[in-house]
SERO-4910 file (N, C-alpha, C, O; in steps of 0.05 Angstrom, whole numbers):
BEGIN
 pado doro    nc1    nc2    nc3   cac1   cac2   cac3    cc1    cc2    cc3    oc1    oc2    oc3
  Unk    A   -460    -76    811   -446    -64    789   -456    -35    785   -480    -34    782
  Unk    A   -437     -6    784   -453      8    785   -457     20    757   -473     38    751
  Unk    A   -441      7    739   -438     17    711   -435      1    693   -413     -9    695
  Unk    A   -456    -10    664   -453    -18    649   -445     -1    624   -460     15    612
  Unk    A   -422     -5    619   -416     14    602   -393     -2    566   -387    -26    564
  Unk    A   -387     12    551   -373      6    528   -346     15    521   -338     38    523
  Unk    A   -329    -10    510   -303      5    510   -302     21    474   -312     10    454
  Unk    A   -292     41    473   -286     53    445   -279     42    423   -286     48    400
  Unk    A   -263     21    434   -246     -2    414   -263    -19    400   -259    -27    377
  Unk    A   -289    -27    421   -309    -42    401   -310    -37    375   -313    -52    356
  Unk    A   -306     -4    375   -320      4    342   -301     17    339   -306     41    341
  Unk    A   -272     10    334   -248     31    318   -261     39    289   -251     56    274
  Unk    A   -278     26    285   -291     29    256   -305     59    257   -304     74    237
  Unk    A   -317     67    278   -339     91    286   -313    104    289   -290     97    290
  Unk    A   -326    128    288   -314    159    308   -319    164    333   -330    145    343
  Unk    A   -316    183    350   -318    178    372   -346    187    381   -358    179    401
  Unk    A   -354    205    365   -385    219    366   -407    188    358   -430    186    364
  Unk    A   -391    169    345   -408    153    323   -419    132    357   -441    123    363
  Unk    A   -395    131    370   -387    108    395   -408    116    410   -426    101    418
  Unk    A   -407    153    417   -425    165    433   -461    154    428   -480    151    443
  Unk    A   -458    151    402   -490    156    393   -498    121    401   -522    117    404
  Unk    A   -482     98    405   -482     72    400   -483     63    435   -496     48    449
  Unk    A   -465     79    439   -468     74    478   -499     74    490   -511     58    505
  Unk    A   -509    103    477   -532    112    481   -549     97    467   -562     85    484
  Unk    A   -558     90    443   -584     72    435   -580     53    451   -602     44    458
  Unk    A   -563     42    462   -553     12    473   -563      6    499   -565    -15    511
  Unk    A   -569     32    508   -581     35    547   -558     37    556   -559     37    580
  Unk    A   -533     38    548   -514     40    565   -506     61    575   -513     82    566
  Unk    A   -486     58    604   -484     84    615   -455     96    617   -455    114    633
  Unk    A   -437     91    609   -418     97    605   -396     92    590   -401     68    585
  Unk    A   -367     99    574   -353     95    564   -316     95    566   -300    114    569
  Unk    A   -312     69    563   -274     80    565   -269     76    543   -270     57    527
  Unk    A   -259    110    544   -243    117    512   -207     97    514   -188     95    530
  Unk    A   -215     85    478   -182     81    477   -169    101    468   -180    122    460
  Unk    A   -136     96    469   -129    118    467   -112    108    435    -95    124    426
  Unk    A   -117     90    423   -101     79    408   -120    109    376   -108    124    360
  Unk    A   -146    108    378   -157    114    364   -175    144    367   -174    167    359
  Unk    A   -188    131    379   -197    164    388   -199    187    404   -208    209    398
  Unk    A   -186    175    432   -171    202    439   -135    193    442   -124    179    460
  Unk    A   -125    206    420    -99    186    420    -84    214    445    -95    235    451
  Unk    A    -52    202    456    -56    208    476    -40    232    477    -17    228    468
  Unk    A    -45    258    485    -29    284    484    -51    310    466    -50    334    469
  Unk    A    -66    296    452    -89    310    444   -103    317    465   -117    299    475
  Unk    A   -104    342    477   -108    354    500   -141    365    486   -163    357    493
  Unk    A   -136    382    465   -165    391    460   -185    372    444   -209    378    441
  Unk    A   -173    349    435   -189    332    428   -204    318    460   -228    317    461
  Unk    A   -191    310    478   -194    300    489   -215    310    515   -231    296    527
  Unk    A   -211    336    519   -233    362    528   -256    362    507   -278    368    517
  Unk    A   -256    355    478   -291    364    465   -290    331    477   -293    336    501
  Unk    A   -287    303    477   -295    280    476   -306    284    511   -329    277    516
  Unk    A   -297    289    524   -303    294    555   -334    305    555   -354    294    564
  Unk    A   -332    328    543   -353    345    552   -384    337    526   -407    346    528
  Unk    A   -374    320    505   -394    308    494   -405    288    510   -429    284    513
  Unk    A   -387    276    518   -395    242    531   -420    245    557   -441    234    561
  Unk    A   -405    267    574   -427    284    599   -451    301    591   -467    309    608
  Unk    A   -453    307    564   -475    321    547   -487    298    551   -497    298    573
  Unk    A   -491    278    539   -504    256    532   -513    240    551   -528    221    546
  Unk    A   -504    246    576   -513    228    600   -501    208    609   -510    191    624
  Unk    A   -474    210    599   -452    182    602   -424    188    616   -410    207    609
  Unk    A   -418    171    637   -403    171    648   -370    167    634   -369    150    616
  Unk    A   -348    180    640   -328    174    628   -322    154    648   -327    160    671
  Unk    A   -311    131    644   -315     99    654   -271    105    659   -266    110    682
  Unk    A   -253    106    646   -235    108    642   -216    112    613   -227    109    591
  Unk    A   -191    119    615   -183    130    592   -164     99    587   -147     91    603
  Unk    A   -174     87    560   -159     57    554   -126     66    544   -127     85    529
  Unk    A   -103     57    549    -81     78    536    -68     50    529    -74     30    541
  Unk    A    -51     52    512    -30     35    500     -3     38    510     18     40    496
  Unk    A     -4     39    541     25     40    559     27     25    560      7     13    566
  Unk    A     55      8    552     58    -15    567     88    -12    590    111     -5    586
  Unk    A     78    -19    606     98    -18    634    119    -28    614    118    -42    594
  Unk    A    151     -9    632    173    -29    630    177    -25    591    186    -45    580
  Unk    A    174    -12    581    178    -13    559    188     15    549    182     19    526
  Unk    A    202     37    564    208     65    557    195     87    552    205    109    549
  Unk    A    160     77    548    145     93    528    145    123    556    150    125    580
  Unk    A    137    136    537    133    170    551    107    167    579    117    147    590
  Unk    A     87    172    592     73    171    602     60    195    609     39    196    623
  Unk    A     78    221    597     63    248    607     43    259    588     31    281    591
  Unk    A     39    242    565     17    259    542      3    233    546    -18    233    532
  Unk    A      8    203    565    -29    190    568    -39    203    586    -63    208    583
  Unk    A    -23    215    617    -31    225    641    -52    256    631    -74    265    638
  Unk    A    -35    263    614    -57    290    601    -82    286    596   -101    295    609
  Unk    A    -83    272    576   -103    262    566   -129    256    575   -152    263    570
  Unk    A   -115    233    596   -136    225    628   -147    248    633   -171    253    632
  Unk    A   -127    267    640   -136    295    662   -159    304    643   -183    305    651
  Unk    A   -154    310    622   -167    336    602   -197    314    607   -217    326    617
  Unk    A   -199    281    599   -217    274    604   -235    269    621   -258    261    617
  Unk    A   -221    274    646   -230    273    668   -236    238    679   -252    230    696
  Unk    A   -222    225    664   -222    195    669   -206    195    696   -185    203    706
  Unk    A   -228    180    704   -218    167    742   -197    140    733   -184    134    754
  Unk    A   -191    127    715   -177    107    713   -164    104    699   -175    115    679
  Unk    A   -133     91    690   -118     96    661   -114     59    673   -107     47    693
  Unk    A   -124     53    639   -110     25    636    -91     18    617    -92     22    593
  Unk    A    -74      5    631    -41      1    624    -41    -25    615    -58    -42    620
  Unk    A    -17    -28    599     -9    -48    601     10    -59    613     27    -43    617
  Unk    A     18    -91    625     32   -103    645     55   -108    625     67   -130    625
  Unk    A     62    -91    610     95   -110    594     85   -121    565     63   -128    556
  Unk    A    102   -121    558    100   -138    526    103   -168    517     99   -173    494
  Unk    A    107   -183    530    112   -223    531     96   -223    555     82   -208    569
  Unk    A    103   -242    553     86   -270    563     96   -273    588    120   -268    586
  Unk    A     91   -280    614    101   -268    647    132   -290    650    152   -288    665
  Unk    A    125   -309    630    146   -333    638    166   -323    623    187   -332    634
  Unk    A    172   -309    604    191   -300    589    210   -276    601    233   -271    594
  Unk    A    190   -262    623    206   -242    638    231   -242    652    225   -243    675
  Unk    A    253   -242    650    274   -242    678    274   -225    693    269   -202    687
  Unk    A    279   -233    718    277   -226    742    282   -193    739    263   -180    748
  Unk    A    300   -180    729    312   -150    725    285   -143    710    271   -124    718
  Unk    A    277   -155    692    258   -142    681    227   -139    691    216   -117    693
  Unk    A    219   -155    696    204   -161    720    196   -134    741    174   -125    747
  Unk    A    220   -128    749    232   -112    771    228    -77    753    218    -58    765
  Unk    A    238    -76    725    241    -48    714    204    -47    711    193    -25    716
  Unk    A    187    -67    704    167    -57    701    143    -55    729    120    -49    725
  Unk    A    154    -60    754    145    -57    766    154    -30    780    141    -23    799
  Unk    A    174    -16    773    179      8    782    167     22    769    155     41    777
  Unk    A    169     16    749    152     40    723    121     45    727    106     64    723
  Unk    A    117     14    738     83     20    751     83     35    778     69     55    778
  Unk    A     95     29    799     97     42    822     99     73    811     82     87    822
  Unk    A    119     86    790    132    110    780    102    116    773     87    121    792
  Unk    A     93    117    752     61    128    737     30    121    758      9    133    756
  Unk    A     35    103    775     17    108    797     16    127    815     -6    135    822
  Unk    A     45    143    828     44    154    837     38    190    816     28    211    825
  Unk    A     47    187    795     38    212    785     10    216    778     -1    237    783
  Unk    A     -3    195    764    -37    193    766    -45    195    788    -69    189    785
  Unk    A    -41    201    819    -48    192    848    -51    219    845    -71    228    856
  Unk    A    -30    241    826    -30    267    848    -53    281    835    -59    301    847
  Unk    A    -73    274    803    -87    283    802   -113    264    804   -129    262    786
  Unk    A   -116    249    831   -134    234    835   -146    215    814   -171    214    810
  Unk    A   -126    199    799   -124    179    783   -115    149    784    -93    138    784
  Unk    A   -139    139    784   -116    107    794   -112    100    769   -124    106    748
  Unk    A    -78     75    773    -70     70    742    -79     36    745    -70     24    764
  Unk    A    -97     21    727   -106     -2    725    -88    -24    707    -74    -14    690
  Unk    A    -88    -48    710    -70    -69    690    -97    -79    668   -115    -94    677
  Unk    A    -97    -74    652   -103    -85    625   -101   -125    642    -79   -127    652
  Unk    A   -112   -144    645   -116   -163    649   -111   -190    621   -129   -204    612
  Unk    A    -83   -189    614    -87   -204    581    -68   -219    582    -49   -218    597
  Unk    A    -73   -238    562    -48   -261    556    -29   -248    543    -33   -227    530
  Unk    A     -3   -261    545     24   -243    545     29   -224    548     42   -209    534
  Unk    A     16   -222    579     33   -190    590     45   -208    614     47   -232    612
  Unk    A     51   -194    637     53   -200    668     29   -208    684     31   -213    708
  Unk    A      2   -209    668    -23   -206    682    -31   -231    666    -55   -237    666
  Unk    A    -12   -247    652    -34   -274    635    -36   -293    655    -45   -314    646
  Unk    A    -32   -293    672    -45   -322    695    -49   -302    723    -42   -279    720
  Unk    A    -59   -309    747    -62   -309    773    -49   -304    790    -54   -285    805
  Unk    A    -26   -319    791     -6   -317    800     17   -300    797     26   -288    817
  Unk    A     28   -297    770     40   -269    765     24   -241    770     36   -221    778
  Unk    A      1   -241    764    -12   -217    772    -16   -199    795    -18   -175    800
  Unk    A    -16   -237    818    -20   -212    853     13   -217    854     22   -204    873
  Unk    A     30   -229    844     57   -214    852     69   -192    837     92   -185    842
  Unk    A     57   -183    823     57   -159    811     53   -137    824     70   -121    831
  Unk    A     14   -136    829     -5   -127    843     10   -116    871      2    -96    882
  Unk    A     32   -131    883     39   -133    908     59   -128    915     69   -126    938
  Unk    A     66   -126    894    101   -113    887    100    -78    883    115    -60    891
  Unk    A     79    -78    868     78    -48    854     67    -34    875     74    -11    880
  Unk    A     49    -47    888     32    -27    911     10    -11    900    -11    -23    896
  Unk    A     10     15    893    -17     32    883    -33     24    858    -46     35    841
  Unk    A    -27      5    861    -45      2    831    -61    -15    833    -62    -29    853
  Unk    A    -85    -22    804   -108    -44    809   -101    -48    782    -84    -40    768
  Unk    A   -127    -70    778   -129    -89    749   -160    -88    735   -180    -91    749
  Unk    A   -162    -85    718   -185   -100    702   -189   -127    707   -176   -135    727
  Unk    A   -203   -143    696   -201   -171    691   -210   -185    668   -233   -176    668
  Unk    A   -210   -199    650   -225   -209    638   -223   -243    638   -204   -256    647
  Unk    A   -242   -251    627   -238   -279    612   -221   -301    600   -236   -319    592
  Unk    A   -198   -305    596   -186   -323    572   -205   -347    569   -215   -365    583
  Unk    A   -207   -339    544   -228   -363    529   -215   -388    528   -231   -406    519
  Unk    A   -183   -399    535   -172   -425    532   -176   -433    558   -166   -455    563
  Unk    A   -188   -422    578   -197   -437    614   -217   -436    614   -232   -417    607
  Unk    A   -225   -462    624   -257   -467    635   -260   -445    653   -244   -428    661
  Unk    A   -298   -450    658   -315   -427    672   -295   -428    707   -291   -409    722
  Unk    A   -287   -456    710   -278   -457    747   -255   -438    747   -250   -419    761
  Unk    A   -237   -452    719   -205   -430    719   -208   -401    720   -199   -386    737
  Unk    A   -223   -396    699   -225   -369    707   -239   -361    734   -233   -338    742
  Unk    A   -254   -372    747   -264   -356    765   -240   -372    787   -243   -371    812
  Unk    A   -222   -382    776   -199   -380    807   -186   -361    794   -182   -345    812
  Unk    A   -178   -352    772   -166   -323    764   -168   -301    782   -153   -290    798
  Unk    A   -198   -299    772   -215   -276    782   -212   -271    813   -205   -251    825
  Unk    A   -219   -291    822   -221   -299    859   -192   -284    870   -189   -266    887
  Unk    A   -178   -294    861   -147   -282    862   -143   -257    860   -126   -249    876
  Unk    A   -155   -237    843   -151   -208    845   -172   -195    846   -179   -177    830
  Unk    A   -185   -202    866   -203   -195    874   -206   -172    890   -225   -157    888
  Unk    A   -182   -167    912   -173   -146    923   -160   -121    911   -152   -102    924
  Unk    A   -160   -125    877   -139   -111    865   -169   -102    843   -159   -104    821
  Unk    A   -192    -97    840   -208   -107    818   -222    -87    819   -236    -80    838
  Unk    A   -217    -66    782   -236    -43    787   -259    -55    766   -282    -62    772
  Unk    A   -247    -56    740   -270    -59    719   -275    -94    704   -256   -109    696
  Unk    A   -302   -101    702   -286   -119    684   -298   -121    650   -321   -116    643
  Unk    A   -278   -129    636   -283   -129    612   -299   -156    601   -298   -179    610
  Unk    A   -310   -146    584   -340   -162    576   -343   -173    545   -350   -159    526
  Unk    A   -338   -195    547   -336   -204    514   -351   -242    524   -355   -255    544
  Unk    A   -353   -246    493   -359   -277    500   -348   -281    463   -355   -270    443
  Unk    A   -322   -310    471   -311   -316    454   -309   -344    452   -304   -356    473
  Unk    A   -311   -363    426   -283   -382    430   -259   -385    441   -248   -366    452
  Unk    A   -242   -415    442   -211   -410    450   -213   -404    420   -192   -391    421
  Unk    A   -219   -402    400   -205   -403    376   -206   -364    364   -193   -352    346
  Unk    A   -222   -356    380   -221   -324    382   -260   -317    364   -271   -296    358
  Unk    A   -267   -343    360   -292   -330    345   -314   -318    370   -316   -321    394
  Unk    A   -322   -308    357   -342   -278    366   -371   -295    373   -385   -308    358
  Unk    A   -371   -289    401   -406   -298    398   -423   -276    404   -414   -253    406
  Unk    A   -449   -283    408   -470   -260    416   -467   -262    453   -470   -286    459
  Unk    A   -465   -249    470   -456   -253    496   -481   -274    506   -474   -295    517
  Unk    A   -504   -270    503   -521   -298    509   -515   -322    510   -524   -337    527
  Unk    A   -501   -327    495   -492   -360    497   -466   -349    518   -449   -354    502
  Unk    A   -459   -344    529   -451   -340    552   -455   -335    578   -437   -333    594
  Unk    A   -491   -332    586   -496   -326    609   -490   -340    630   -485   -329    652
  Unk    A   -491   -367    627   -487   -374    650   -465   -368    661   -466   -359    684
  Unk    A   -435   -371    645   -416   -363    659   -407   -335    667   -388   -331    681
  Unk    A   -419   -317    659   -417   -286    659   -432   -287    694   -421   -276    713
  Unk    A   -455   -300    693   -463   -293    711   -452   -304    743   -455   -294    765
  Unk    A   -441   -325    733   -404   -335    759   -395   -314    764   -393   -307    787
  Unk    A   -386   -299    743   -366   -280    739   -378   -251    759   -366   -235    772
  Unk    A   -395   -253    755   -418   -222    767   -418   -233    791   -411   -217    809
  Unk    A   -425   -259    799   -426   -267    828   -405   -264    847   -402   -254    869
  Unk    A   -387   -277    826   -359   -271    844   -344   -252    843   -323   -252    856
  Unk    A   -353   -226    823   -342   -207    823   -344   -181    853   -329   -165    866
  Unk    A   -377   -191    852   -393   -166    874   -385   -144    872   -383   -132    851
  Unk    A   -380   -135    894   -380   -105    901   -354    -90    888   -350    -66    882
  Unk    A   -336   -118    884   -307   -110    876   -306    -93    855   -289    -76    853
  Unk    A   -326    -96    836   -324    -95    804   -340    -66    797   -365    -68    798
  Unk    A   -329    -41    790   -345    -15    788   -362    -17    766   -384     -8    770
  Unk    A   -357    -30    739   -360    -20    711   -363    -54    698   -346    -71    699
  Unk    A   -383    -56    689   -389    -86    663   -376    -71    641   -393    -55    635
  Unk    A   -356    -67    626   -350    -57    607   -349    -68    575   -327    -67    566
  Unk    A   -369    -77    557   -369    -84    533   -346    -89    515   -343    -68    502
  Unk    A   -332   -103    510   -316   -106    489   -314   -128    479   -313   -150    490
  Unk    A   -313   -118    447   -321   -127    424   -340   -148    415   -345   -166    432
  Unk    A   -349   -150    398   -381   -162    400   -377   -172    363   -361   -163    346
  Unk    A   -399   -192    361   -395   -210    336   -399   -186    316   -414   -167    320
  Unk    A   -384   -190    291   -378   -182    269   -380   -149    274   -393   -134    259
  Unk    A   -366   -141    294   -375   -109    301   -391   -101    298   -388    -77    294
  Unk    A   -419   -109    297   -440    -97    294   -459    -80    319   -462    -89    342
  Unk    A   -470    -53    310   -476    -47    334   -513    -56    344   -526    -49    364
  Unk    A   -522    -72    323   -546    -88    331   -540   -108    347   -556   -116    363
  Unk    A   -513   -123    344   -508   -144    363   -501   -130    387   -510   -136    408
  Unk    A   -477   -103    382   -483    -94    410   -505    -87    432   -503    -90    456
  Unk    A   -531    -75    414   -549    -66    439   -565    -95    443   -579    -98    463
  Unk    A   -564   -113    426   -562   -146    451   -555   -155    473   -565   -163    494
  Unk    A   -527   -149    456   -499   -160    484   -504   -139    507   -496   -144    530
  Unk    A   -520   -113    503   -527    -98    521   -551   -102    543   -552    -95    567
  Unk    A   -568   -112    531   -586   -116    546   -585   -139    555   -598   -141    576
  Unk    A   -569   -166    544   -560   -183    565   -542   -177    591   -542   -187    614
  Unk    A   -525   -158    578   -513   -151    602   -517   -135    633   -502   -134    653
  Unk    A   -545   -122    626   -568   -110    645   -578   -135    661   -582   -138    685
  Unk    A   -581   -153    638   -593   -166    656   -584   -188    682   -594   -192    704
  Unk    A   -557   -199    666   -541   -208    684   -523   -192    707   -522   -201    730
  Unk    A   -512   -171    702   -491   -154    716   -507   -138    740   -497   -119    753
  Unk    A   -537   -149    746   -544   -129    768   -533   -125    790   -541   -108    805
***
């Protein structure tokens, strides 16, 4: 893993200077800004001071998090900015708005053009565009995802967890887009959505690191019990310890 790093969203509560200062007590080494909050997307000079703070500080810009969702009309030239100004190597998208079984075939089809369409314009300024990995998009099971993945062509995925599959399910998830696999996202939950401290998770995190290998650039932090950033530099140093 070459980057343990934090997503922005953990702390919509902070600022983005506040995220900066929290990455850093935490040992961590990098950050993907969302775009929902603090660098929202088309803010070109916001998005140039957050760049050039983040590299003051010793931290890698990890990727720019954006609230695209494929297949849904939204604009795509003020997230692609944004990226640039930040100098983020990755924009993560979203796969659609429902649930993959709810898709029809036409639709299916418009949001895989739209991914093919914004991969190739992030390509021309050496940008890959990533799938957000979540329940009710096109990416909530395995199977929809590498025919996605395989359909669209230039593009990759995050991955994470769903807390309603055992440790095996998910790692047949995972195993599955494995060829497609930049970052993965880092939480430890209930199915019922409650928050733990990522410790009571090692064992399975550390499946997850095994079978991730070489595939996986970035451990990326998100969200941690009662937002706190003492539980984060925990969940941080567990995650050093497992993600080597």
């Amino acid at each position: 893993m070459q980057y343990c790093g934090l997503t922005s969203i953990t702390f919509r509560n902070l600022n983005w200077l506040e995220n900066i200062c929290v990455a850093c007590e935490c040992g961590l080494q990098g950050i993907e800004w969302g775009g929902d909050i603090h660098v929202p997307p088309g803010d070109i000079a916001l998005a140039g001071e957050v760049a050039q703070a983040t590299r003051e500080a010793g931290l890698a810009v990890l990727s720019y998090g954006s609230y695209y969702r494929l297949g849904a009309g939204q604009d795509f030239a003020p997230v692609l900015a944004s990226a640039v100004a930040l100098n983020a190597p990755i924009i993560r998208v979203w796969a659609g708005t429902k649930a993959s079984a709810k898709y029809t075939t036409e639709e299916r089809e418009l949001a895989v053009a739209d991914a093919t369409r914004i991969a190739a314009q992030a390509a021309a300024h050496g940008i890959t565009v990533a799938l957000e990995y979540h329940r009710d998009t096109l990416t909530d099971n395995a199977t929809s995802a590498v025919d996605f993945l395989q359909a669209a062509g230039n593009i990759k995925t995050y991955w994470q967890p769903n807390p309603e599959l055992t440790r095996s399910q998910n790692l047949q998830e995972l195993q599955a887009v494995l060829p497609w696999l930049t970052y993965v996202h880092v939480f430890q939950w209930r199915h019922d959505g409650t928050r733990l401290p990522l410790q009571e998770g090692t064992d399975d995190w550390a499946a997850y690191f095994a079978a991730a290998g070489k595939h996986a650039g970035a451990a990326i932090l998100e969200f941690v019990k009662d937002n706190s950033p003492a539980q984060c530099a925990q969940d941080a140093m567990t995650l050093k310890q497992i993600a080597k």
